[in-house]
C-alpha positions in Angstrom: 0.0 0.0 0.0 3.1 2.4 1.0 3.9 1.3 -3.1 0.3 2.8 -4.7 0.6 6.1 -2.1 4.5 6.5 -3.8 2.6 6.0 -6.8 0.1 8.2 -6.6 2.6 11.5 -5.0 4.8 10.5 -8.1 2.4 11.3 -10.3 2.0 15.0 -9.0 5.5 15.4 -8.9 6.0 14.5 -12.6 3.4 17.3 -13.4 5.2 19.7 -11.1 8.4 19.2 -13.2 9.3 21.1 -16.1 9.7 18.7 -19.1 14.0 19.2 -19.7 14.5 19.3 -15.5 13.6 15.6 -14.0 13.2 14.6 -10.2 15.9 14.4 -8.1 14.8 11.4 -5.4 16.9 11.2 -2.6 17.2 7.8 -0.2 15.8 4.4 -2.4 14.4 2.5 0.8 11.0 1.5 -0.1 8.8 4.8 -0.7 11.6 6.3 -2.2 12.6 3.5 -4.6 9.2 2.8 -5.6 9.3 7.4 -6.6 12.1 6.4 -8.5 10.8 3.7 -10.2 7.1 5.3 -11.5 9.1 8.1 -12.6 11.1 6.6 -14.3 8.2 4.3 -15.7 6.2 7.7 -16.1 8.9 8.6 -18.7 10.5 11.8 -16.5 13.9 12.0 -16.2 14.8 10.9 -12.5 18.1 11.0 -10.9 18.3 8.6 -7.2 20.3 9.8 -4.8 21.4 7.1 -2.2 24.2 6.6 0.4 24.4 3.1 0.9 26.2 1.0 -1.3 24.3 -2.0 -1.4 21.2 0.0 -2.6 23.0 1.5 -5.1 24.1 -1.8 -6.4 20.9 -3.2 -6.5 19.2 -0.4 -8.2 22.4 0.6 -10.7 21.1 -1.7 -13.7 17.6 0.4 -13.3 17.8 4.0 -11.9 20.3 6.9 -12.7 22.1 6.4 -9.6 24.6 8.6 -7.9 26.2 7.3 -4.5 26.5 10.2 -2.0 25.5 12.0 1.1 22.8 14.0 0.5 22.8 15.4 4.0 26.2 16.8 2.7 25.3 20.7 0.9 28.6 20.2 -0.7 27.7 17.0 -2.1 24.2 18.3 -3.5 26.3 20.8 -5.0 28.1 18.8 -6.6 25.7 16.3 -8.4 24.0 19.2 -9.6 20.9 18.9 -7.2 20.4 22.8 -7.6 19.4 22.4 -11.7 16.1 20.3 -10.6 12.8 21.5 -10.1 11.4 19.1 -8.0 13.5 16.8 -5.5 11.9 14.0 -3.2 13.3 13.1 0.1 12.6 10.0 0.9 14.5 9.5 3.9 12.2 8.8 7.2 13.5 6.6 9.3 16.5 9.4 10.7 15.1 12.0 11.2 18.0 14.3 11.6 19.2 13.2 7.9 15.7 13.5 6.8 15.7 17.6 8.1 19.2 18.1 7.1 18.7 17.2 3.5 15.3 18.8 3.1 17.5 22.0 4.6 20.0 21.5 2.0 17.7 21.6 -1.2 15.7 25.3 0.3 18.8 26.7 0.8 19.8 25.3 -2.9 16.6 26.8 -3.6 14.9 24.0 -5.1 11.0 24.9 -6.0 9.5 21.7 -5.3 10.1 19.8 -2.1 8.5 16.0 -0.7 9.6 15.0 1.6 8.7 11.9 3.9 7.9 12.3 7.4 6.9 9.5 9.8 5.5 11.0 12.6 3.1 14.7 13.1 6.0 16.1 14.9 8.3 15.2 11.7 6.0 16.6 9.5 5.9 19.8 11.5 9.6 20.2 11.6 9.9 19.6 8.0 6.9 21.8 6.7 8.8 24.6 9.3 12.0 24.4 7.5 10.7 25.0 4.1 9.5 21.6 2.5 6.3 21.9 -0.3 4.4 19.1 0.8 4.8 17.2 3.7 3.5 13.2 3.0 3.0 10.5 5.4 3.0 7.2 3.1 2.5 4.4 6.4 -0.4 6.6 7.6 -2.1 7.0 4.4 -1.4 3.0 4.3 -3.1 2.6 7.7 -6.2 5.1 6.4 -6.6 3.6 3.4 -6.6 -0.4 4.9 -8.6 0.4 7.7 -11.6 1.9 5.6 -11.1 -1.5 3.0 -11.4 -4.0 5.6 -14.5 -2.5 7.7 -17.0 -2.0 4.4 -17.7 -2.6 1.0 -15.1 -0.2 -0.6 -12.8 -2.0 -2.8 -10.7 1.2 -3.1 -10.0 4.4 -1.3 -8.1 7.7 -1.8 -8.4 10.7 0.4 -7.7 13.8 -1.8 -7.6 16.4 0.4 -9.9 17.8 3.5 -12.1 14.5 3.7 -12.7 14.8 -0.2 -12.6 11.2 -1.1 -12.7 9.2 -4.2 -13.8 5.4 -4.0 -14.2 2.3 -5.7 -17.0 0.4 -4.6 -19.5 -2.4 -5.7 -23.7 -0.7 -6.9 -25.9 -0.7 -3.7 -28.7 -2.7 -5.1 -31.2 -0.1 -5.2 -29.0 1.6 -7.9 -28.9 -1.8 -9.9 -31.0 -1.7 -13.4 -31.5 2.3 -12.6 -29.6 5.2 -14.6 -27.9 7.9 -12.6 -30.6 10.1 -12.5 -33.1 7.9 -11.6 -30.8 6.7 -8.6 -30.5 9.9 -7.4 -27.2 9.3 -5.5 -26.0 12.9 -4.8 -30.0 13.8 -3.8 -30.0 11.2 -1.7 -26.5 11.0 -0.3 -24.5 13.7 -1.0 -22.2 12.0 -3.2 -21.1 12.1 -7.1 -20.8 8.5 -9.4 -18.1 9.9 -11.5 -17.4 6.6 -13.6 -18.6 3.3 -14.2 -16.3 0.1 -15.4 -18.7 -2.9 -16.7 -16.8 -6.5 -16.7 -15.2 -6.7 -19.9 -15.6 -3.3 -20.9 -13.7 0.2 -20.5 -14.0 2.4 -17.6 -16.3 5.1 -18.9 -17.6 8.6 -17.4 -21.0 8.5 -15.6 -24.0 10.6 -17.6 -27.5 11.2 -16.1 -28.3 8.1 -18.9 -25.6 5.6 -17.7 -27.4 2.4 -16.8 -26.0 0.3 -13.7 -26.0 -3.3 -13.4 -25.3 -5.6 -10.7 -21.7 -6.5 -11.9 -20.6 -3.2 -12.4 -18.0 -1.1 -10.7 -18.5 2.1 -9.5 -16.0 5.1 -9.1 -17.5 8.1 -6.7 -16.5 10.9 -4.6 -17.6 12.8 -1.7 -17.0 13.4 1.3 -15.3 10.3 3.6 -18.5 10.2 5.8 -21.0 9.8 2.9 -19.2 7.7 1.0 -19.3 5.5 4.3 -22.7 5.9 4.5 -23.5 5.1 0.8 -21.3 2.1 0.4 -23.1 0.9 3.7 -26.1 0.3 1.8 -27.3 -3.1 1.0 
């Protein structure tokens, strides 16, 4: 789960970057080599950043790898960390190392900064000494789990502010009905925003879009109504 939540923040940062600057991701442990890897599989121009040499080994045949200490400004410098747009730090587990290199790329300037944090009180520290966004991959795990194995959702992403978006199995009294005539958002307060039939492509909900008993349905809302409508029989 920590794997889709790298994922999904890689994403974001290969929009964030300008086309001819890549992502500088620094520490490969697993949030920060999975970065590495969807970038790279994204088609953006990634450079890893990693101290240990057993990582870098095992990662040399498929990341632009550099060995170095990141917490070092010199070596930053040096690798040319100050020429990226966007830089990830995906060191959690120390948090002095985590804060030191995150200090390092706003004093290089850098415009975008993730960083990893592990704890509220990391993600405080970090946020205070200049990082962009702040992201907590275990607890967005633990979130994500805990509202998968207590309901019917078969999968859940928290946006932002409780705005949610869910994948989730037709209540039955929206089975054979349209979107209209289900009434969803009159009823619940949330939005069908797609539909994926079994053996068909996902398509965008319309007011005419028919649901069946087999389909899938993407909606959004708000955490508590989606709750509420995916509790439904």
């Amino acid at each position: 789960m920590v794997d889709n939540t790298a994922a999904r923040i890689a994403r974001s940062a290969k929009a964030t970057a300008k086309a001819d600057a890549g992502v500088l991701v620094i520490g490969l442990g697993r949030f920060g080599s999975a970065m590495a890897m969807t970038l790279d599989r994204l088609g953006q121009d990634v450079l890893a950043v990693e101290r240990s040499p057993s990582l870098v080994a095992h990662f040399s045949d498929r990341l632009p790898i550099v060995e170095a200490d990141a917490s070092n400004p010199e070596a930053l410098d040096q690798l040319g960390a100050r020429d990226f747009t966007v830089a990830v730090v995906g060191v959690g587990t120390s948090l002095e190392a985590s804060v030191l290199i995150t200090g390092n790329l706003v004093d290089l300037g850098t415009p975008q900064i993730w960083a990893k944090a592990i704890s509220a009180e990391h993600g405080r520290i970090l946020q205070r000494i200049g990082a962009h966004h702040v992201v907590f991959p275990e607890a967005d795990a633990g979130n994500r789990v805990a509202h998968l194995v207590s309901g019917k959702l078969l999968d859940y992403i928290e946006v932002e502010d409780g705005f949610t978006i869910v994948k989730m199995r037709p209540p039955k009294e929206t089975q054979g009905f349209t979107v209209a005539q289900s009434k969803v958002r009159e009823r619940y307060g949330v939005t069908i925003i797609g539909v994926k039939s079994p053996g068909q492509e996902f398509v965008y909900a319309e007011p005419d879009t028919r649901i069946s008993s087999n389909d899938l349905l993407v909606v959004s809302g708000h955490s508590d109504l989606l709750e509420r409508f995916a509790a439904r029989p």
